[in-house]
N, C-alpha and C positions, 0 to 999 in steps of 0.2 A: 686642350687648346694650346696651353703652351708647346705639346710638344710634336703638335702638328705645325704649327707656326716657327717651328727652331726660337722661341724665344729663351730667355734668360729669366729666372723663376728670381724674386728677393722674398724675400716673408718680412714683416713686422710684428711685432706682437704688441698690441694698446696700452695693454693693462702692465705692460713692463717696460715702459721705454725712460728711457731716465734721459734728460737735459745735461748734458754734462757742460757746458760752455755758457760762459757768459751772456747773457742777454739782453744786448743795448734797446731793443724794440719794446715798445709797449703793445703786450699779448691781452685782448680782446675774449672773454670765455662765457658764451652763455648756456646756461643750465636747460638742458633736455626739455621739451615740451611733456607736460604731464609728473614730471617728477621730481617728489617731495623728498627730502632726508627726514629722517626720524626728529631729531632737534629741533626741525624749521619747520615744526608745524605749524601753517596760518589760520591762526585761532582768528581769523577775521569771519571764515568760513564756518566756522561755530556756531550755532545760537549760543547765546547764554540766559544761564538759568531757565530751558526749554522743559514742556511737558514732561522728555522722557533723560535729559541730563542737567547735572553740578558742572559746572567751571571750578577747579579748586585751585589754588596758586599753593605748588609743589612747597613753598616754605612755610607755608602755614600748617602744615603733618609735621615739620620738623622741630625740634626743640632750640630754641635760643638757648647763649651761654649764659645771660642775663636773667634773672628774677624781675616780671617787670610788677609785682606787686612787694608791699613790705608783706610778711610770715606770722606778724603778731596778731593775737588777739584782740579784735575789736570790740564793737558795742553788740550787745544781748539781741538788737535785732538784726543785725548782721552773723550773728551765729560766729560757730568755730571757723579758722580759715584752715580751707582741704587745702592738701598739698603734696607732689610724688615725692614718696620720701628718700628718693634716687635725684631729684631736680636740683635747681639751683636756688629754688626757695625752701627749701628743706633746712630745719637749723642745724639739721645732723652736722657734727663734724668729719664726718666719715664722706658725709655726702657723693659726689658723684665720684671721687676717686675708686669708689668700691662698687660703682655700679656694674649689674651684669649686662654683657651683652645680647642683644636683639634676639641672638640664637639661645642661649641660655633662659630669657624668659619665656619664651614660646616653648622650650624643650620642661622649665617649670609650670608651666601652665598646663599641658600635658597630663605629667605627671599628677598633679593635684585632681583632676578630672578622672583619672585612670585610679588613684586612691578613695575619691570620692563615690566611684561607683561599687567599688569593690567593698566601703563601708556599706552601703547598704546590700549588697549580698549575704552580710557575716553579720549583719545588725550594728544598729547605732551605738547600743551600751557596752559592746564590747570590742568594737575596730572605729576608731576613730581619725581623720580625714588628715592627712598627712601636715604637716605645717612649711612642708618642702624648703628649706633654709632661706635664702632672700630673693628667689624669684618670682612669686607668685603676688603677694601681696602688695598695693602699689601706693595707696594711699593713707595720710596719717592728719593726725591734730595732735597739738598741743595738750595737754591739762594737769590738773595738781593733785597730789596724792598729800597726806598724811599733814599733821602739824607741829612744826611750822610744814608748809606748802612746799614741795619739792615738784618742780616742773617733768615732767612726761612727755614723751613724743609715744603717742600709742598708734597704730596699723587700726584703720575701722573696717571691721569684714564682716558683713552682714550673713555669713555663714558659720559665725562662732557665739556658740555661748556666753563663757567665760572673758570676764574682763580681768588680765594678767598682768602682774610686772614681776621680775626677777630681783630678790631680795639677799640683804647682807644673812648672813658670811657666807652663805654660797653653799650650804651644807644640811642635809638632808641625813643624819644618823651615821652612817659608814661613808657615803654617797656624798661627793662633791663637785661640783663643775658648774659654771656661769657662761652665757658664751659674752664677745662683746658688744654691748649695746653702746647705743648713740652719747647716752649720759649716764650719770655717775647713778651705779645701782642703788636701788631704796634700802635704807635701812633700816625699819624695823624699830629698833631701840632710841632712837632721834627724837619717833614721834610719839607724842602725848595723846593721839588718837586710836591706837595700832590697837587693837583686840584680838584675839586669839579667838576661831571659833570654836566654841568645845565639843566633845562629844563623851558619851552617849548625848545627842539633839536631833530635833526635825529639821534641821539643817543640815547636817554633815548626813544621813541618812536621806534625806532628798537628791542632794547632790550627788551621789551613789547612781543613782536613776540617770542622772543628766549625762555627768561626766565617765561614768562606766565603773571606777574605784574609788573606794575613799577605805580607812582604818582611822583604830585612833592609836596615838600615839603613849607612850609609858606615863608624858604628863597630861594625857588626856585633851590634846588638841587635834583636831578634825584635821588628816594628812590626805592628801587627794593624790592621784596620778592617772594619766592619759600612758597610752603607748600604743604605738602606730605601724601598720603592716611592714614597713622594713626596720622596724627595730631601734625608731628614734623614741624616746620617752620623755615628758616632763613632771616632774614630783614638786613638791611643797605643802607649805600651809593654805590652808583657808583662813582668811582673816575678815576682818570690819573694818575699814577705814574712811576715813573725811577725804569723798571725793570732791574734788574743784574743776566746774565746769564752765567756762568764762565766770561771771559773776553769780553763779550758784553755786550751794556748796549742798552735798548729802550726806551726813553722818551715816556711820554703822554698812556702808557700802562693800557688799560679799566680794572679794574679788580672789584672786591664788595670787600666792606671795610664794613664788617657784624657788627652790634651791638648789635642782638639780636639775639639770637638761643635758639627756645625750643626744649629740645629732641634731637639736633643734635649734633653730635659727630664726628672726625675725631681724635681721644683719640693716643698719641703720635706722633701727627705733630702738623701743622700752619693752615693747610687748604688745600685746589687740586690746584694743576695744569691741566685745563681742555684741555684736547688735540684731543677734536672730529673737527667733519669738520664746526661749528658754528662760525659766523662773532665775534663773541666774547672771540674764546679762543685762545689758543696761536698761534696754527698751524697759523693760518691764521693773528692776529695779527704781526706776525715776517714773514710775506708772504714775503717782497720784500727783508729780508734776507738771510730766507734759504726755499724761493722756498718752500714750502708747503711739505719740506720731514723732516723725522724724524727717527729715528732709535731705537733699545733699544734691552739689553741682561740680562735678568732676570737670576740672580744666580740658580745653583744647590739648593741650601740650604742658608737659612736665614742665617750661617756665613760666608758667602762668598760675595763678590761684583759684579754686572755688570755694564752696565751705559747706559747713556741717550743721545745719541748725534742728532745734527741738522744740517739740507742741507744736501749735496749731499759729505760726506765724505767717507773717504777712506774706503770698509769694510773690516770689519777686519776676516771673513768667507773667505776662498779660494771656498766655493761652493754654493755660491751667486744665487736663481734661483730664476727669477720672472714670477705671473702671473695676474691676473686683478683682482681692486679693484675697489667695488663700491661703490655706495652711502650708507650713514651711517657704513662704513668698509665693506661691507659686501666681502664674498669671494665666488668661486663656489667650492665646496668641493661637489663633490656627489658620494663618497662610499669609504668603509673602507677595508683594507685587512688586516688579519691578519695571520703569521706566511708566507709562501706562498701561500694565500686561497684569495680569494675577497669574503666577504660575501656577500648574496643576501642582500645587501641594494643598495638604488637609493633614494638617497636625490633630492629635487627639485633645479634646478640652483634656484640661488639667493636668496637662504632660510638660508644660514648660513652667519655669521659672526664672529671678531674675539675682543676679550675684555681684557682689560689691571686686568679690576678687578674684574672679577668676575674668582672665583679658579677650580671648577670642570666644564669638558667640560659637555655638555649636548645634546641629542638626542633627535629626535622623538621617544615616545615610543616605537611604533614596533620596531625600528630599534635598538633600546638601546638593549631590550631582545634579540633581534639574535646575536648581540653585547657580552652580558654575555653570554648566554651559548656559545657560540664558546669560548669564556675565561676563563669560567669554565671547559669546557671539556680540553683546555691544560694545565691549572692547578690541574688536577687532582692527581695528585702527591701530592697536597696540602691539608691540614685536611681544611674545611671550614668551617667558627665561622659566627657566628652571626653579623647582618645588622649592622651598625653602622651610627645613623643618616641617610643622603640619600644615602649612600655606601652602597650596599646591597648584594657584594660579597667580602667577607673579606675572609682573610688565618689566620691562627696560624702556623707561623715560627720557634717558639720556641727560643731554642740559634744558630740557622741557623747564618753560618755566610755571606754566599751565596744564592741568591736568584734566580732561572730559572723560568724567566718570556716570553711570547708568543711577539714576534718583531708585530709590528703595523703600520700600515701608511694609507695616509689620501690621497685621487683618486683627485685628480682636474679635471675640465671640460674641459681644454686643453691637459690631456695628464699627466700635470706635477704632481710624486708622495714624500709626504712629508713624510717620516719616521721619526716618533715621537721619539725623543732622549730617551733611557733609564730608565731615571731618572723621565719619566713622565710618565711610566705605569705602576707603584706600590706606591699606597701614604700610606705613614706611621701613622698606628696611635700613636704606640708608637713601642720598639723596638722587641715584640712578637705578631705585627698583620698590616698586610696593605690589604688595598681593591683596588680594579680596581676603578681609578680614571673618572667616568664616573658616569651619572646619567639621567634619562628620563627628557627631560625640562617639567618646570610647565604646568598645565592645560591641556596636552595631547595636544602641540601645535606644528607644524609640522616643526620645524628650527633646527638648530645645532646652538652651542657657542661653539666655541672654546677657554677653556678657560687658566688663565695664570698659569696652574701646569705642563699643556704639551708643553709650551711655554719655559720651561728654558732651557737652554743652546744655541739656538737657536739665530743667530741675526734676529730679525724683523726688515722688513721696512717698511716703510708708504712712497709712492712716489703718495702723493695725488693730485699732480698737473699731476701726468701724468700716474693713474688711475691704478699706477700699486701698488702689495704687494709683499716683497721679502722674502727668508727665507735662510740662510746658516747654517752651524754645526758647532761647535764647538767658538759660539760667542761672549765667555765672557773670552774670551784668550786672 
């Protein structure tokens, strides 16, 4: 046209034109009919709290710098107070300065999962479940060891046995090494309580079983040790001592009085409180006190408090629902719904379980991907960024202050359905990106873990004398 017209051609280009001169006018700019930026999204058009989504407000995934509870020990029926032993209620002195980052506990969570399966290929009694140094395990309590009373910050992992602390001098025959814990190591000679367990005994021969070694030593004390597929190990005594549990005390209390650890780490505590269904950990040690039950309410957010309570105490959930629990925790969880949908999944009974420390739940593969894309397709609304670690469907939120995330719940074999609190199906990486907290378990193995990021708010119970697992809402109230 132009160049049948003899015109004169200019070009412009929109998306580059720069203002260079001052501009006495006031410039009038209205926004494209139909389109929204990422940021300004009009959560007016929302339902909330609809059949098939949560409204979450982006700072409530996030962690405060503030501790908004006090860390101490209360009264017997408010239980121990839980706490991330990474938060700013932690009394660790180490506390968050030593915290790992987002990527490092997903890459130890991992790990832990990927040693955990490979213990049971090679057996229990002789590969034992890695303790992966300080990224795995998240939560901890208070308690007292020996007498007089020496305060403890121990790790509660409902997937260990042994209940540990690392003890003076640090020395294990040839073998020396402590790593650093949060307080001043136990020492042994202090306390007027402290027993050696001897051996030849049905105790040091028991625990053989449990923990995979034990010997006894020249002066006849019961020497145990663990060691784990990449070649971290822990040694020590076995001993008796007066444990202190808020205002209960148990004499003669089995626990390992470590003196050597290569490679292991439990970096900003003392050591675990083992609370699986083992003749040697606590559950079952304080049996003819609290009846083989135990409870616990995992905060929102590492600046907040839950707690840890034992026996058959009052709960503190008005929607208290139990269904059966089996051996090694396991639960029948077999299928997922999402929004008002059941997906085509069909987990096997008694293929899933449920764990205090390991953080992202995990699926059998297949079931994971019909999992994401039905969670992608409701988050479509959402720009989607790149994998992060084993999270492999992540959002870009922007300055969102609201978040519209798809409601979820977990089918039990009885009938009973748990709907996964809020707060547990968006994990944050930081405050411009979270992914679906979910991940295929190692090795393409056919189980579920349920793990403790969809666990918070939630009270748990462990009614392991009487087979059952409970769950209520709103548990850390």
């Amino acid at each position: 046209m132009a160049a049948l017209m003899d015109l004169e051609v200019e070009q412009m280009d929109v998306k580059a034109i720069f203002l260079l001169g001052d501009l006495e006018e006031e410039i009038y700019v209205e926004q494209p009919k139909g389109f929204r930026a990422l940021d300004q999204e009009d959560l007016s058009e929302i339902p909330t709290e609809s059949n098939d989504f949560h409204i979450v407000e982006i700072s409530s995934l996030l962690t405060d710098s503030n501790c908004s509870h006090s860390a101490t020990v209360s009264s017997k029926e408010e239980g121990l107070k839980l706490f991330h032993k990474y938060g700013p209620c932690s009394p660790s002195k180490h506390g968050k300065a030593n915290a790992p980052s987002v990527r490092q506990i997903l890459e130890g969570d991992q790990t832990r999962l990927n040693f955990k399966q490979q213990s049971k290929l090679y057996g229990e009694n002789t590969v034992k479940v890695k303790l992966d140094s300080s990224n795995t395990f998240e939560y901890a309590v208070n308690v007292g060891l020996g007498t007089p009373k020496k305060e403890l910050t121990l790790v509660m992992d409902t997937g260990s046995s042994l209940i540990w602390t690392q003890c003076q001098p640090c020395k294990l025959g040839s073998y020396h090494g402590c790593y650093k814990q949060a307080d001043p190591i136990f020492d042994p000679s202090k306390s007027s309580t402290y027993i050696n367990v001897t051996c030849p005994s049905h105790t040091c021969s028991l625990t053989n079983t449990t923990l995979g070694f034990t010997t006894c030593s020249s002066t006849s004390t019961c020497e145990y040790a663990e060691a784990y597929l990449d070649g971290s190990s822990l040694a020590g005594y076995l001993a008796k001592e007066r444990l202190s549990v808020g205002s209960d005390t148990f004499d003669d209390t089995i626990f390992g009085c470590a003196e050597f650890n290569a490679n292991v780490s439990v970096a900003g505590t003392d050591g675990i409180l083992g609370m699986d269904r083992g003749f040697l950990s606590f559950v079952e040690q304080t049996s003819s006190t609290y009846q083989r039950v135990f409870s616990y309410c995992l905060p929102s957010k590492a600046s907040e408090i839950g707690f840890l309570k034992f026996g058959k105490a009052k709960p503190v959930s008005k929607s208290l629902k139990f269904t059966q629990l089996g051996a090694s925790y396991s639960i029948n969880i077999v299928g997922i719904k999402l929004g008002n949908t059941k997906l085509p999944i069909a987990f096997q009974k008694g293929t899933a379980s449920i764990d205090s420390g390991t953080v992202i739940t995990r699926l059998p593969t297949k079931d994971y991907i019909t999992l994401r894309e039905a969670y992608r397709k409701a988050m479509s609304h959402y720009q989607l960024a790149k994998p992060f670690v084993i999270l492999d469907t992540c959002y870009h939120v922007g300055s969102l202050l609201k978040l519209k995330i798809p409601k979820m719940s977990f089918l039990f074999a009885d009938g009973l359905v748990l709907d996964l609190p809020p707060i547990g199906l968006a994990f944050p990486i930081n405050s411009n990106l979270v992914c679906l907290p979910f991940a295929p378990y190692p090795g393409g193995v056919d189980r579920v873990l349920f793990g403790n990021f969809q666990q918070k708010t939630l009270e748990i119970v462990y009614d392991v004398a009487g087979g059952k697992f409970g769950f209520g809402y709103g548990g850390c109230k």
